[in-house]
N, C-alpha and C positions, 0 to 999 in steps of 0.2 A: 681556593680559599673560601671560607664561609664569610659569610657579610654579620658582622658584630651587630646590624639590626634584625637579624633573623629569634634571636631570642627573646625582643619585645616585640613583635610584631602582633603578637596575638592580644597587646592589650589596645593595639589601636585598629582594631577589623571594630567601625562600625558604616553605616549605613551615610553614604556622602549625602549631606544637605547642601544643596544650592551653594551660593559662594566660598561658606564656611567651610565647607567641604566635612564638616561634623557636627553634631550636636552639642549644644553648651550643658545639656542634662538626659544624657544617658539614660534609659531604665534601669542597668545599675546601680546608679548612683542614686537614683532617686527612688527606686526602693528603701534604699540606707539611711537617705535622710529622714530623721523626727520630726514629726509635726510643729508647726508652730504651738510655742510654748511649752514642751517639752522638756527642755533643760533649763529650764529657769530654777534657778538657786543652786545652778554648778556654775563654781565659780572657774574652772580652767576646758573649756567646752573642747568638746571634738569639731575639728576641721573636717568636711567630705569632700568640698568641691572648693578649687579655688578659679576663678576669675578673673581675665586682665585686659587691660586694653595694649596694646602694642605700640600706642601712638600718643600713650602719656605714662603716668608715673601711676594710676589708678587699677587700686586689687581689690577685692572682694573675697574676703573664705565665708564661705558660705555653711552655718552651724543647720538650719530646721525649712521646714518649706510645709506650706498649705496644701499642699498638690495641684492647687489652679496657678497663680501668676508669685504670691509674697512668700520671699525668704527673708530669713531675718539671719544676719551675720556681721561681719566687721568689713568697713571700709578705709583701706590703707591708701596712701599718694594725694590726701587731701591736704589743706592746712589744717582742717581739725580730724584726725582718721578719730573712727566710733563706730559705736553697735546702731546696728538700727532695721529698718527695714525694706527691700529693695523689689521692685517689679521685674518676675522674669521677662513679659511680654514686652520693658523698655529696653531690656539689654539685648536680649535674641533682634530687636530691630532698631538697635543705634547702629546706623551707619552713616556714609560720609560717598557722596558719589556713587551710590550701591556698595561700597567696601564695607562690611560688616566691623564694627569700631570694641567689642568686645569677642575675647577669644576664649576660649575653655585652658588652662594647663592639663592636657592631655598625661603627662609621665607625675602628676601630683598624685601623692599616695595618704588615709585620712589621717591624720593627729591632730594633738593635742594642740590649742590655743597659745598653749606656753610654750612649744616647742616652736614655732613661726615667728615668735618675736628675737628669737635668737639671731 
């Protein structure tokens, strides 16, 4: 019998980092993402990467990126969720004990802004 993981498998072959055992930003994805300020005055933006921690209620979709450290996207699981702007370099190293405390969604595919609030 075939293993029902055998037909995604190919979208998670990447390179194991250290604990995480993946990258939170992929060179495909981050080819796709738009520079900072980019879509400003689209008002329903495209989603590329979403972000999460495992060990609270806190997401991130991630809209444009600098190519060094700032994305600018929305953050969800706060008391005030908002747009804003976030350090890649504090998320790749928030951990807790060396456990790495932000995860990638590995099977998130990109949309719309308006389709995640559903």
């Amino acid at each position: 019998m075939k293993s029902p993981l055998k037909n995604t498998e190919f979208m998670n072959k990447e390179k194991h980092r250290g604990i995480r055992k993946h990258s939170l930003l992929p060179l495909a994805i981050r080819k796709k993402l738009p520079k900072l300020y980019a879509t400003d005055g689209i008002k329903d933006k495209m989603i590329y990467l979403k972000l999460f921690s495992p060990y609270s209620n806190h997401t991130w979709y991630i809209v444009e990126f600098d190519g060094k450290d700032t994305f600018f996207g929305y953050v969800a699981g706060t008391s005030f969720p908002e747009w804003g702007y976030i350090s890649y370099n504090e998320l790749t190293n928030a951990n807790r004990n060396g456990l790495p405390l932000v995860e990638r969604d590995k099977y998130f595919t990109p949309k719309k802004f308006s389709k995640i609030l559903k």
